[in-house]
C-alpha positions as CSV (number, residue, x, y, z in Angstrom):
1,X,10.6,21.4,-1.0
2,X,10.8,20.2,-4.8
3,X,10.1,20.7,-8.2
4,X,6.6,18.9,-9.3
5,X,6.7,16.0,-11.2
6,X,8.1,17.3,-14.0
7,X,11.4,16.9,-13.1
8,X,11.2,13.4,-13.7
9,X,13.8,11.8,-16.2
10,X,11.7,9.7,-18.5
11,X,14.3,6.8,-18.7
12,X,11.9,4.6,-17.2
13,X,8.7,4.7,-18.9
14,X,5.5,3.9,-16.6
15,X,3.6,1.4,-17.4
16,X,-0.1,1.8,-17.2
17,X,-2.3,-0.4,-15.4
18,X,-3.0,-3.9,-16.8
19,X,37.3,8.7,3.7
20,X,37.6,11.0,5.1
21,X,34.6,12.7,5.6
22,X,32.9,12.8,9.1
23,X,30.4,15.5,8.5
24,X,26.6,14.6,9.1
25,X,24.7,14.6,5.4
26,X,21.3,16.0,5.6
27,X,18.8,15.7,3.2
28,X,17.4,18.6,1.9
29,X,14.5,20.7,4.2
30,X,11.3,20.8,3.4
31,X,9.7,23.8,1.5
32,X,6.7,25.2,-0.1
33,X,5.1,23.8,-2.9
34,X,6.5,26.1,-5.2
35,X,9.3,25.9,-8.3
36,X,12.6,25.7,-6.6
37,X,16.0,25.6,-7.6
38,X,17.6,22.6,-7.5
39,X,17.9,20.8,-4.3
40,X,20.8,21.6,-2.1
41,X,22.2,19.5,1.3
42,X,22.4,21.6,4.3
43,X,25.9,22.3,5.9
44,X,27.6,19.9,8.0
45,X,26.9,20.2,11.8
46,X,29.7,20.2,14.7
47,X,28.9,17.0,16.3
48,X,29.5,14.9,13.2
49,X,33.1,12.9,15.2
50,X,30.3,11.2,17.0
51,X,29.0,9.6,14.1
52,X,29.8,5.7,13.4
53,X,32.4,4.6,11.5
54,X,30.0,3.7,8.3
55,X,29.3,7.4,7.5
56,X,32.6,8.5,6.7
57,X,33.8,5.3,4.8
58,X,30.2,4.6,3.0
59,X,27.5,7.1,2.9
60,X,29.2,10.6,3.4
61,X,30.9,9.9,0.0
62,X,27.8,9.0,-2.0
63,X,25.8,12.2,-0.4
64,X,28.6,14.5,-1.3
65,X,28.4,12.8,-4.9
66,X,25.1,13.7,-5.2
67,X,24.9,16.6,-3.5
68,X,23.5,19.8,-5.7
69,X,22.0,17.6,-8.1
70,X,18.9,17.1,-9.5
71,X,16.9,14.2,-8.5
72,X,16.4,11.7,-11.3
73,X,12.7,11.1,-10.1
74,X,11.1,13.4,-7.6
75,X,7.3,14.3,-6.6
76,X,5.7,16.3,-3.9
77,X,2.0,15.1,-5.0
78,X,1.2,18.4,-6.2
79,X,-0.8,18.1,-9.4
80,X,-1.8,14.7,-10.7
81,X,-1.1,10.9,-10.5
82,X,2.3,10.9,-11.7
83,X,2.3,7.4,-12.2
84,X,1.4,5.9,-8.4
85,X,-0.6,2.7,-8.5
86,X,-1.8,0.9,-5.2
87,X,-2.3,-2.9,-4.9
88,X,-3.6,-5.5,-2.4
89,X,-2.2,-8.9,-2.3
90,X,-4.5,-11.6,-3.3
91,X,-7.1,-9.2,-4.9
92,X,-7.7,-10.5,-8.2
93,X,-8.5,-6.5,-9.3
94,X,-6.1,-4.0,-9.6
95,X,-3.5,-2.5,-9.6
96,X,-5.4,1.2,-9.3
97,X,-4.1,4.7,-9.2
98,X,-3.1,5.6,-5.6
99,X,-5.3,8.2,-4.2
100,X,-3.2,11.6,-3.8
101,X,-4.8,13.6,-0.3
102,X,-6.0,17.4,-0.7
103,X,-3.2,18.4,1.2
104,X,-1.2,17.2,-1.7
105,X,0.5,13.8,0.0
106,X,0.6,10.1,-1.3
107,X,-2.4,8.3,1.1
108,X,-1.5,4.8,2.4
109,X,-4.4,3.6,3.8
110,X,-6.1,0.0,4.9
111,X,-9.7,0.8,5.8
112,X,-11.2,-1.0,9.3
113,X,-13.4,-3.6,6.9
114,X,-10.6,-4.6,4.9
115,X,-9.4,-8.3,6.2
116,X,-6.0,-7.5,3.9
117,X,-3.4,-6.8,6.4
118,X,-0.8,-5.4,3.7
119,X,-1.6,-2.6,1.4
120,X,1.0,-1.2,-1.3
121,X,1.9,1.3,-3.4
122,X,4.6,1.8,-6.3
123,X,5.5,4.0,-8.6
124,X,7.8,1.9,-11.5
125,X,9.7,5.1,-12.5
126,X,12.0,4.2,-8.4
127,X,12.9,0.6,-9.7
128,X,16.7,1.6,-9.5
129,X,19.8,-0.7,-8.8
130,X,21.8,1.9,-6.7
131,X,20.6,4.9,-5.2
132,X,19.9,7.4,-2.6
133,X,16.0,7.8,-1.7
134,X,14.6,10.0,0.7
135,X,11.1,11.0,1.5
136,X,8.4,12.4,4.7
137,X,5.7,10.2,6.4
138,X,3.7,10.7,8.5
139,X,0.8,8.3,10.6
140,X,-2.3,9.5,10.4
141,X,-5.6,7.5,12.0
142,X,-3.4,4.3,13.3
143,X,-2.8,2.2,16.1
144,X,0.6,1.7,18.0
145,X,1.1,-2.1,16.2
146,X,0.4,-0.4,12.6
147,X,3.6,-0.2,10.6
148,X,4.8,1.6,7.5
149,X,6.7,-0.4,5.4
150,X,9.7,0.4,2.5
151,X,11.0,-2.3,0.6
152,X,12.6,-3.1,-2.2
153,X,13.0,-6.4,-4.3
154,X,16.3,-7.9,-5.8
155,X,14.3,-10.9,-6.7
156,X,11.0,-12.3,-6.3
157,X,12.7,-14.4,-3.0
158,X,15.4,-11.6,-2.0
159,X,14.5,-8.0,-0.5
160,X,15.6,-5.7,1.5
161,X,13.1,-3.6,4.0
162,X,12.6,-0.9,6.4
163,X,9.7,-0.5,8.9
164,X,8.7,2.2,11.1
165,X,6.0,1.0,13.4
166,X,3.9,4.3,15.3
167,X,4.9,2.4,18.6
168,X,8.9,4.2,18.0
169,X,9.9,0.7,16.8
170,X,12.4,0.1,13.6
171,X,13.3,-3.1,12.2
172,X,15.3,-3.5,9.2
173,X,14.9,-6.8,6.8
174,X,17.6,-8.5,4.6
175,X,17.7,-11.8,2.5
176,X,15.0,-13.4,1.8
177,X,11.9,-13.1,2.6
178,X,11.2,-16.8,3.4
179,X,13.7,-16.8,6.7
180,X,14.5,-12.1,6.8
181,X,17.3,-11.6,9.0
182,X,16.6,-8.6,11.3
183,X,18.2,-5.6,13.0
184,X,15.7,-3.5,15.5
185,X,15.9,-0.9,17.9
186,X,13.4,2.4,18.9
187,X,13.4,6.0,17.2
188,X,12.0,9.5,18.2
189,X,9.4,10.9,17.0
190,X,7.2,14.1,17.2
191,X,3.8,13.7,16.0
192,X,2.5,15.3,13.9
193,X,5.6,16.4,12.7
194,X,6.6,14.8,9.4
195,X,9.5,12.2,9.6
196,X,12.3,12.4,6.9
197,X,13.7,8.9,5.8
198,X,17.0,8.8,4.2
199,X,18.1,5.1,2.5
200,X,21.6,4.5,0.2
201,X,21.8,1.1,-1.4
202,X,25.1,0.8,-3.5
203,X,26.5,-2.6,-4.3
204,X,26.0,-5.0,-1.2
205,X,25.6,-1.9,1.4
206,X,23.1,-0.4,2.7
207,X,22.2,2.7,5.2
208,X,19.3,4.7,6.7
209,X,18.7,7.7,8.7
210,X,16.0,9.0,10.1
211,X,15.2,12.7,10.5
212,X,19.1,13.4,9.1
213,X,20.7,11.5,11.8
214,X,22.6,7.6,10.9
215,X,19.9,4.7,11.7
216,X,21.2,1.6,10.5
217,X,24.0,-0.3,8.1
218,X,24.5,-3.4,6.7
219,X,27.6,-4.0,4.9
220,X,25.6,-7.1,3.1
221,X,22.3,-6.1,3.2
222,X,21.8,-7.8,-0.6
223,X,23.6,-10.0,-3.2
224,X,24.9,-6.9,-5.2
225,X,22.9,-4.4,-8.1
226,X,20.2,-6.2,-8.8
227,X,16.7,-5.0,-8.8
228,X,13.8,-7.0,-9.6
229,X,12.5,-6.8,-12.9
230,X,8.7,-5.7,-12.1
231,X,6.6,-2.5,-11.7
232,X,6.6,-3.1,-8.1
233,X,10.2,-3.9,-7.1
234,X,10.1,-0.7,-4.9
235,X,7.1,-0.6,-2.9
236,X,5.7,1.3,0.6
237,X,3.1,-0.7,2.7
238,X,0.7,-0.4,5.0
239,X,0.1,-3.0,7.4
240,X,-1.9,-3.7,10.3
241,X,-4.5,-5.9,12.0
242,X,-7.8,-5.7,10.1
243,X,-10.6,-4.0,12.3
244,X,-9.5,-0.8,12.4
245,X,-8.4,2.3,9.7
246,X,-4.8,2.1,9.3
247,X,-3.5,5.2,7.9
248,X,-0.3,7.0,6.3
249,X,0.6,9.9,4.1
250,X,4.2,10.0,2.1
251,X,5.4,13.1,0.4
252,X,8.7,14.7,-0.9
253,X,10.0,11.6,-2.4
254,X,13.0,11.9,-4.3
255,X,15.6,10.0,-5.8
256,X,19.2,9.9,-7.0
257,X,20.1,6.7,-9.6
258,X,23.8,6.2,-8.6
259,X,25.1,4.8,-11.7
260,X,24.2,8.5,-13.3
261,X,26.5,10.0,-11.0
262,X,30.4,10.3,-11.6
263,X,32.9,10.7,-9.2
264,X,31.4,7.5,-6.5
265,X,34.1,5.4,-5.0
């Protein structure tokens, strides 16, 4: 589905450890792990009028913007690290390099002895202001509670998050931390079939689909572009009860910075 690592704009170095639209956009299918042209969108479907309001007035014109172009960042975990690091709250060691799987996917895992119930990783090259992200996950060895986590920090107080519990459960976090308002509702899923998360943050907005159809918007969801200045202002977690293994793979992750791209609103 995309171009290795390579691809990677290097404007972020990484830093070692110490309105009229109403057409559905779809982020781009998966393919082999082979050299690919650029990444295209697939074509509108026919049922798009059913769509909510927010898709033609917010994200239809931001995914036309960047539609055809290449990612700024993008890995499909098929050669090495390209700069992951995993990290456990409270553990005076770390951060390490995320382990990568054999079937060449970013692992997320908190083992059964672990008495952490939050495990994350990062990659400092997605610490972006405005932008349009999109990856596959997948649960592997999990319980129903167990809950993959996306979030992303404006401050060390303020973030905005996304979980996706293996129960068909979503919730999505704004504000901060100390008191999140929340928005939550069920999905579908089809294990073991990959799921394809789709997240635009410009300004004070924010939206999500899952599997290329509209999830969720906020029309405040944060305070404006700001992102946290630290490695680890974007972050996927892990978390779970401790006793058991609590498992997930990402791959496919790309992103779009949106103040590279001319022609947005």
């Amino acid at each position: 589905m995309a171009i290795l690592a390579c691809g990677m704009e290097n404007d972020l170095p990484i830093t070692a450890p110490v309105k009229t639209l109403t057409v559905l956009p779809s982020v781009i299918a998966r393919q082999a792990h082979t050299p690919t042209p650029p990444p295209v969108f697939l074509l509108p479907t026919s049922h798009a009028l059913t769509f909510p309001a927010w898709v033609a007035d917010f994200s239809d014109p931001i995914l036309m913007a960047v539609k055809g172009k290449q990612p700024n960042v993008q890995d499909d975990f098929t050669g090495l690290n390209q700069g992951w690091f995993y990290f456990i709250p409270d553990n005076p060691g770390g951060p390490f390099y995320a382990h990568i799987e054999e079937d060449k996917a970013l692992l997320i895992k908190l083992p059964s002895e672990n008495e952490n119930r939050d495990y994350w990783v990062y990659n400092p090259k997605l610490t972006r202001k405005d932008f349009v992200l999109s990856f596959d996950f997948r649960f592997e060895e999990s319980q129903p509670e167990d809950t993959v986590r996306f979030q992303f920090d404006q401050t060390a107080d303020q973030s905005v998050a996304l979980d996706l519990s293996k129960s068909q459960i979503w919730t999505l976090h704004w504000g901060s931390r100390a008191d999140w308002q929340s928005t939550t509702d069920a999905y579908d899923s089809f294990a073991p079939e990959r799921i394809t998360v789709l997240i635009v943050m410009q300004g004070e907005e924010c939206a999500v689909y899952l599997n290329d159809t509209p999830l969720a918007y906020l029309n405040k969801c944060r305070t404006g572009s700001i992102a946290r200045s630290s490695p680890w202002a974007v972050t996927f977690h892990m978390l779970a009860e401790p006793g058991h293994i609590a498992a997930a793979t990402v791959d496919n992750i790309k992103l779009w910075d949106l103040d590279k791209i001319t022609g947005l609103p």
